[in-house]
DRENMILUM-583542 format. One record per residue (C-alpha): x, y, z. Coordinates in steps of 0.001 Angstrom, whole numbers, plus 500000, padded with zeros to 6 digits. Example, Ala and Ser with C-alpha at 12.3 -4.5 7.8 and 13.67 -1.06 7.14 Angstrom:
512300495500507800 513670498940507140 
This chain:
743855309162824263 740695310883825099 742975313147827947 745310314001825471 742499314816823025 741064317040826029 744444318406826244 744771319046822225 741068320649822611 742097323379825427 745177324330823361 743033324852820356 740887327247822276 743399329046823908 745348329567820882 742275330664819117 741530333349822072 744902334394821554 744355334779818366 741265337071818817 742968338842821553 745909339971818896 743358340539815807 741730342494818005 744919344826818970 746158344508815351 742835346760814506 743054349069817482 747067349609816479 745225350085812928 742353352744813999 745025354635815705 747244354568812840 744435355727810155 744064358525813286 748005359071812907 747817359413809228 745020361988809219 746812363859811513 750292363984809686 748650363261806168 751126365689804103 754157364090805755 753374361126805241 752608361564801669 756039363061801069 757450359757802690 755452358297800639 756446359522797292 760150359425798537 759812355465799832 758292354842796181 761027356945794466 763919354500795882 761835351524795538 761480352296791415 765030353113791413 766519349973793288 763943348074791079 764854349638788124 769048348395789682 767918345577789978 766242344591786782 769304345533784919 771431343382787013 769123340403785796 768802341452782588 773210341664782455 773365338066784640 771089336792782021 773018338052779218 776116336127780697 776426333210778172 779625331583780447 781869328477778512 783109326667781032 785795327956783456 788952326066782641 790201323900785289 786526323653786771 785245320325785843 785042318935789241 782615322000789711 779365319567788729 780780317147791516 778559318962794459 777918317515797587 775824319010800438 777834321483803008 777197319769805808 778342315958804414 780896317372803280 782603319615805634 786403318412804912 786001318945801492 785050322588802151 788020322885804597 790126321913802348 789368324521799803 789617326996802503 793245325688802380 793924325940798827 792442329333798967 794565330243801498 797812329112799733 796780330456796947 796069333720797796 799576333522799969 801238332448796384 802894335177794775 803441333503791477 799982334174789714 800247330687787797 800777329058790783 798056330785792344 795517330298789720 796006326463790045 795333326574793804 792587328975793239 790926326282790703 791269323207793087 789384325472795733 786864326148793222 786699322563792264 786108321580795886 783178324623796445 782214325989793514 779689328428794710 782220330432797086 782320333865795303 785404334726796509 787435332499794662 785905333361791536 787396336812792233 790630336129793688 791330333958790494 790061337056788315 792418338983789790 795422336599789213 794128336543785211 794068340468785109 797558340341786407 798740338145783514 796368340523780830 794379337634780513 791526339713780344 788681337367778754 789130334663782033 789241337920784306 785740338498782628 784323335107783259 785483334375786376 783648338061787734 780617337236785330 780361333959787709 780690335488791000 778013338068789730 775707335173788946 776568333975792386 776140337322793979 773654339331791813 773036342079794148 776638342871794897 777712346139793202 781334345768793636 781498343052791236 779416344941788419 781762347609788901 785000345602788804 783432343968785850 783040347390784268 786701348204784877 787911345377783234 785769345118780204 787289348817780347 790712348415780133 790453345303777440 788456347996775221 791469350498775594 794294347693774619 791577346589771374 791743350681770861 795205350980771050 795783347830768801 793181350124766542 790996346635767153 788005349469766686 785227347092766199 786342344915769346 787084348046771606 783484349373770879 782046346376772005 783990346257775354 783292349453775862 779514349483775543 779627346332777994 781170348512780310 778425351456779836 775981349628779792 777475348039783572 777531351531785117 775867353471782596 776682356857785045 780360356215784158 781162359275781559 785007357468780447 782639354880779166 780335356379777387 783534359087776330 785597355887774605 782081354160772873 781999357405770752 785768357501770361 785427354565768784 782213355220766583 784678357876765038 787130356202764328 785391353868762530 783784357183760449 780156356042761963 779814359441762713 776006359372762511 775322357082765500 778453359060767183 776561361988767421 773453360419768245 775002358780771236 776497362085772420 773020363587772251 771184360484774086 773768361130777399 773678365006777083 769801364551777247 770751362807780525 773500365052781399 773436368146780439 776219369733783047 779441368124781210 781754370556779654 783767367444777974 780692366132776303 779777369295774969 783083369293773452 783350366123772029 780407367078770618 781996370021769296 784291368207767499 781922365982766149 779795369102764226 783522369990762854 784226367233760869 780191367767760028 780983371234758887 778423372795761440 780754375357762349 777874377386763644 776508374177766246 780016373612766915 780523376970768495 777189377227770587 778471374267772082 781931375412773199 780386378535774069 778054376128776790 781000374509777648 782509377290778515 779747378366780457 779945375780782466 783375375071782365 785241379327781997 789183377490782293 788015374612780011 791524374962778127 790203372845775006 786718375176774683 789465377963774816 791311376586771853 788607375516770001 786707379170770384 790053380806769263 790486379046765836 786837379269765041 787294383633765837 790620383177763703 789087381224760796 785975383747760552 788620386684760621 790063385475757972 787371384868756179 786120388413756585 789109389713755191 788982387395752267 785851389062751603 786968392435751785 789646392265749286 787142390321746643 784666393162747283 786574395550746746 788117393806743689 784647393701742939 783590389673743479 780247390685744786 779138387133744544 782536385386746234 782765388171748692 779097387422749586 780466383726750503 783015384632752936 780901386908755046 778975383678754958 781564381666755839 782446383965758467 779270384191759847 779153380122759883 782556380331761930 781665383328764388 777809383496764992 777957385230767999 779782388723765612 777502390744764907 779714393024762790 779547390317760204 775903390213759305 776221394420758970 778905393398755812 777083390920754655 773619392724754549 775815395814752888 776584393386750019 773017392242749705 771871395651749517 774423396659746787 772726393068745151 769260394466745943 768257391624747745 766622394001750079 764813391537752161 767817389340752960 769687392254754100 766918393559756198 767001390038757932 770901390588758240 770961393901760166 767469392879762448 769911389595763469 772637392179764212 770211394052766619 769427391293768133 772870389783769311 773677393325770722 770694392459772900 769188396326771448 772068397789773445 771610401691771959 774991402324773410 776729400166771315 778186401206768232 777386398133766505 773986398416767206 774106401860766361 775865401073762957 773274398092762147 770014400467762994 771742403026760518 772141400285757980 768612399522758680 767454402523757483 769726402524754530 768209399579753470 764680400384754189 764799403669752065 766719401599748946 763916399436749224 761575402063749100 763481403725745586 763215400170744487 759336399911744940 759336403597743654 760928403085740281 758565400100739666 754799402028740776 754594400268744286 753903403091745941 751857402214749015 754986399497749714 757292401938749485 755215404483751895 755108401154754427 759174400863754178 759546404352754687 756918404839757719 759506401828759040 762502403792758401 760889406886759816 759952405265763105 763760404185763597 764815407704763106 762885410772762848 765495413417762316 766433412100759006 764690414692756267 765230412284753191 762775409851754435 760438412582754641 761084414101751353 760857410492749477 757363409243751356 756453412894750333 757368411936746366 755578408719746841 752159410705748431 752967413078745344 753289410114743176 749903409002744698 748218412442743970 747770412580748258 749055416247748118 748080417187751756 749861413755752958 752944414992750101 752439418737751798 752959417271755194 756307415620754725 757755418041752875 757467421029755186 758445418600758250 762174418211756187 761993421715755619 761474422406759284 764660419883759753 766929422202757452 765403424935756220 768047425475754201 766847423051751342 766602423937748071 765221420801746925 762667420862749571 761436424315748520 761335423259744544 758931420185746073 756657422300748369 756002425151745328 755357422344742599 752402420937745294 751242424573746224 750821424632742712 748872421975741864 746556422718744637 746197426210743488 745341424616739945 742815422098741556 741327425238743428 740710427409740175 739354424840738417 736787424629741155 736522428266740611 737680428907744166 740056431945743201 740652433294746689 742060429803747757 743757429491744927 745393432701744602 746718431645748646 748515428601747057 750045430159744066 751330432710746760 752838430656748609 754268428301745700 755816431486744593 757190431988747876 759001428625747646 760289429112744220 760337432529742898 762385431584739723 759180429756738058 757408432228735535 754206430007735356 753381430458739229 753191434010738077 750945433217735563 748759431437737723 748783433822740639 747931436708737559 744757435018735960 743824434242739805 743964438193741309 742083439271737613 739552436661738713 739060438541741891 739285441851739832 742362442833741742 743908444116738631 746611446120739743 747977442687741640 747398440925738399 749714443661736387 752762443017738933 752500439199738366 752300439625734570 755602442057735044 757650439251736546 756517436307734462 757650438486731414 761023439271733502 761751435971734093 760070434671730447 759739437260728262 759146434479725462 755685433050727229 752790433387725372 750440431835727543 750338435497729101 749574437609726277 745847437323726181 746364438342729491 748660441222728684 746887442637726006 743584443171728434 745863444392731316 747944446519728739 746277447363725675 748087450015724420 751697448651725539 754099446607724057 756641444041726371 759703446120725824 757840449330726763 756608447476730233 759806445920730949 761645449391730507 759361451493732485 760434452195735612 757766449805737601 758934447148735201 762299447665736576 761219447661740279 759049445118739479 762543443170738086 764282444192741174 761676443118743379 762147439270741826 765819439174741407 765898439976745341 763581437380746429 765333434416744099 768837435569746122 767075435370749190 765720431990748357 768509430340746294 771774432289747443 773758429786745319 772985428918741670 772357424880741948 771506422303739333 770907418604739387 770608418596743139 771769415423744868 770980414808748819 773932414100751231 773731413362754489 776295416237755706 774077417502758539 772936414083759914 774417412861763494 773596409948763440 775336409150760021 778297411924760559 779662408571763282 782639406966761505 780956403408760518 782358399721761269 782563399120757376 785206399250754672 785110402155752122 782614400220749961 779932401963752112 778338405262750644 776571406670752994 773579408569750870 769884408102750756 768557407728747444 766091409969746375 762972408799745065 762737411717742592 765147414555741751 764270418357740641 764218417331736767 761923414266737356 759421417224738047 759899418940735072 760292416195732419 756930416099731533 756574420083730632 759929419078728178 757947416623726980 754771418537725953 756997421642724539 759089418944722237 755660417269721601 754557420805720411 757711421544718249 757282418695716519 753320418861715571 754641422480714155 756887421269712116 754722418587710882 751888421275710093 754560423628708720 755933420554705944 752813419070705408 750986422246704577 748802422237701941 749463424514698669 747903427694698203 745987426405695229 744583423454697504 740729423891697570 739546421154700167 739263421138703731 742268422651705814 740628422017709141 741626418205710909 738501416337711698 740665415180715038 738323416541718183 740553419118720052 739677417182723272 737507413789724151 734848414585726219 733370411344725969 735860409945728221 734163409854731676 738418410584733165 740070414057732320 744020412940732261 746251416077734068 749083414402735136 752206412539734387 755328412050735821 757974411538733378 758395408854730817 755987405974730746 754742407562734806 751425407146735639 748572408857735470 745796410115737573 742211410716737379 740129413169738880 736507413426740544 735169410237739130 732137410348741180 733693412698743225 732210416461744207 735105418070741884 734003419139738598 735741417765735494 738067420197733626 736526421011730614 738075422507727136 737233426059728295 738835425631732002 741789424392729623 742052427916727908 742025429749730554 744717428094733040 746752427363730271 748593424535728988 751915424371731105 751954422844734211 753616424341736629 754841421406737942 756591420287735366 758272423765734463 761753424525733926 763298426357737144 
């Protein structure tokens, strides 16, 4: 004993050098691979994060393998009884062989009955042979005995839970039961097969395809749709999906998601001849629609015409003609912001292509819109937002002189003359062959002038009644004006010529007889009139009104004759005028000077009927102040009826116009006089 224990001793120590001896190499083979590693660190860090990449997915396999073996909730196989009976392989060796023979003849059988019963005494005999569970599986599927096809592969996958083949099989079959349930419209039934079969190979589209064929046609069309987005979240390359999904917004009414998504099909799929369908009968329906709102436009339907072009728009996103009719309507509606939004939208699906004529049609629209806006603000006293819309207008086109001439009514409106002064002559440099413009420019030379000779600067006045009169010769009061101005600067002779041609054109004006009477004190009118510089002087201002105004014109409306841009023949029906809207017309500046003289007709009547009698012997002078100076405002000017007002110099370095600056410009405003 003690020579074996000697023995057992030795071989304990040599084992344990051994042992040493290969802990020692295992480090070495370690210290050189750490050396390895920090020499080839990136690769092996990309090996790395690729070896760890399949190991998650194969886990991630093979935890839903478990998780479908564990769903597996197997009755018990028929014919399979004897399956408890085990017995250990190698006791039992003949009984093993002898299923090999029944699986032999069985699978030799071509009558599947006959087969199945062979294949169930092998299976009896060795019940954990995998094979046999399939083979028998088979022979069911043959017969459309698709429930014992289904358990017998659902027990060879719990043999066999790493095989793939059988999961797939599995998948197939659950597959084809689902499409016999669908056929049989068994919906509820068919679903459930077929989400068995997804959820088996979940990469399968068919599967996934037939689960949300059924979901629709049992009208769950909520959770259809929500299925179609989980997998396109997953899979976003699928033309078929996309249409399916399609569909799906159609019976949804989503006409509009419905054709971004046959337009992505399309894109991925360009002969995808059900995207080609689909895209034609959505153009069709929203052509139809367009012309359905024609004719009720036209019929005038503003309201129902408004809903087609909606419609259409719904059916045919990607036309941009049919937010440019749409935003036409809304501007006829003045729902100027909506239709602002309309035409932008239009600009945008053109991409800004300046080539295009839709673009070019939507950007003229645009400005259409802009400046109706701005009349809108105008007629309502929002004159700084109509001076915004216009600068927008402006800045898409610059050649257009009635966007200058109505930002210059709204500066005039605003009492910004120089800002008024500045538009105005930039659409008279456009066409100098505006009338209106002229009547605009000589009504603001003139109220500068009057501004000027209040201040008592006569020279700088006289310079702006000039050149008012230059503008509009056919105005007796810039005569007037221009007359007390040059007798101001004792240029008397000047002041004679002026006084000439204001009694030409107005031989009824008395503003200019105290005037007269010192520049002619021994003279009558007829006398001047007659002589012969009365009738050079007459002459003199019938030549200059020809040369200004070679046709007689009243009540001037703007057109849009000389325009490019809006001379190109536009995409829209007839209901389109193409005009800009002017912000104020020739007789808007005159209204108030009608106003004062029927004002004054009226308070001389009244103090002609009310008179007192001769034999009256109280007071005949009103108590009424001729002016309130208390006020710390002096009111000179309104625009028309109810227009507003403005003040002058409050705090400023202007003086105030008193009573006596009253007398001597005179009552009448030249802006507001008859042409």
């Amino acid at each position: 004993m003690s020579k074996s224990h000697l023995n057992n001793l030795t071989e304990t120590n040599e084992e344990k050098e051994l042992n040493k001896q290969q802990s020692d190499e295992n480090l070495e083979a370690k210290s050189l691979k750490i050396q390895d590693e920090g020499a080839s660190g990136a690769k092996d860090i990309v090996l790395d994060t690729t070896n760890e990449i399949v190991e998650a997915l194969e886990q991630e396999l093979s935890e839903r393998k478990k998780q479908i073996v564990t769903s597996f909730q197997l009755q018990e196989l028929n014919h399979s009884s004897r399956a408890r009976r085990r017995s250990s392989v190698n006791s039992n060796f003949v009984i093993w062989s002898r299923a090999e023979q029944h699986f032999a003849t069985g699978s030799d059988e071509k009558d599947s009955i006959k087969c199945i019963s062979s294949l169930t005494k092998a299976i009896s005999l060795k019940p954990t042979e995998c094979k046999y569970y399939i083979e028998r599986g088979e022979r069911f599927l043959q017969l459309c005995d698709f429930q014992s096809a289904i358990l017998n592969y659902k027990k060879a996958c719990i043999l066999d839970p790493d095989e793939d083949q059988y999961y797939s099989r599995l998948a197939s079959i659950y597959y084809i039961k689902g499409q016999c349930l669908f056929d049989c419209k068994n919906y509820a039934d068919a679903l459930e097969c077929f989400s068995r079969a997804a959820e088996m190979k979940p990469d399968v589209i068919g599967y996934h395809t037939r689960s949300v064929a059924c979901l629709a046609a049992l009208q769950r069309h909520g959770e259809c749709l929500a299925l179609l987005n989980k997998r396109l979240n997953v899979e976003n390359d699928n033309a078929d999906l996309l249409i399916m999904r399609a569909r799906l917004h159609q019976l949804f009414r989503n006409d509009s998601l419905s054709f971004y998504d046959i337009m992505d099909a399309l894109k991925l799929d360009p002969e995808h001849s059900e995207a080609k369908t689909m895209l034609t009968a959505l153009i069709e329906k929203a052509e139809n629609f367009k012309e359905k709102g024609i004719k009720l436009q036209l019929l005038g339907k503003t309201q129902e015409a408004l809903l087609k072009f909606s419609n259409a728009i719904e059916s045919n996103p990607g036309c941009a003609e049919y937010h440019i009719f749409r935003g036409a309507l809304l501007r006829q509606l003045s729902d100027f912001n909506s239709a602002i939004d309309d035409y932008l939208v239009a600009m945008d699906k053109k991409d800004h292509d300046y080539s295009h004529d839709v673009y070019k049609e939507a950007q003229r629209q645009l400005l259409l819109c802009y400046n109706d806006f701005a009349v809108e603000c105008f007629s309502k006293g929002f004159y700084n937002e109509a001076v915004v819309l216009l600068n927008k207008a402006i800045k898409e086109e610059k050649n257009e002189k009635g966007l200058y001439i109505n930002r210059g009514d709204c500066f005039f409106r605003m009492f910004e003359f120089d800002f008024a002064l500045s538009d105005y002559n930039q659409a008279l440099e456009i066409d100098p062959k505006d009338c209106s413009v002229k009547v605009r420019l000589s009504v603001v030379y003139n109220e500068l002038g009057l501004l000027s000779y209040a201040d008592k600067r006569y020279v700088q006045a006289f310079e702006y009644f000039d050149l008012a009169i230059q503008c509009n010769p056919k105005v007796a009061v810039y005569y007037t004006s221009r007359a007390r101005a040059r007798y101001m600067l004792e240029d008397y002779e000047g002041a004679k010529y002026d006084v000439t041609c204001c009694l030409f054109l107005e031989p009824s004006n008395r503003s200019i007889m105290s005037l007269f009477s010192r520049l002619y004190p021994d003279k009558c009118v007829e006398n001047v009139l007659q002589s012969s510089t009365g009738l050079l002087v007459a002459q003199s201002v019938q030549q200059a009104i020809s040369e200004i105004f070679p046709v007689l014109w009243s009540n001037y409306s703007m057109d849009l004759k000389g325009s490019k841009d809006l001379a190109v023949r536009s995409v829209l029906p007839p209901i389109n005028e193409r005009k800009l809207t002017l912000c104020l017309h020739e007789k808007d500046f005159h209204v108030n000077h009608i106003d004062r003289k029927l004002q004054s007709s009226k308070k001389v009547k009244k103090a002609f009927n009310e008179r007192k009698s001769l034999e009256y012997k109280g007071p005949r002078i009103s108590t009424e102040t001729i002016d309130k100076q208390a006020s710390p405002s002096t009111e000179r000017y309104k625009f028309g009826k109810g227009g507003s007002k403005a003040v002058l110099n409050q705090g400023g370095s202007k003086s105030i116009l008193n009573q006596r600056t009253r007398i001597k410009v005179g009552t009448k405003r030249i802006a507001f006089m008859q042409a």
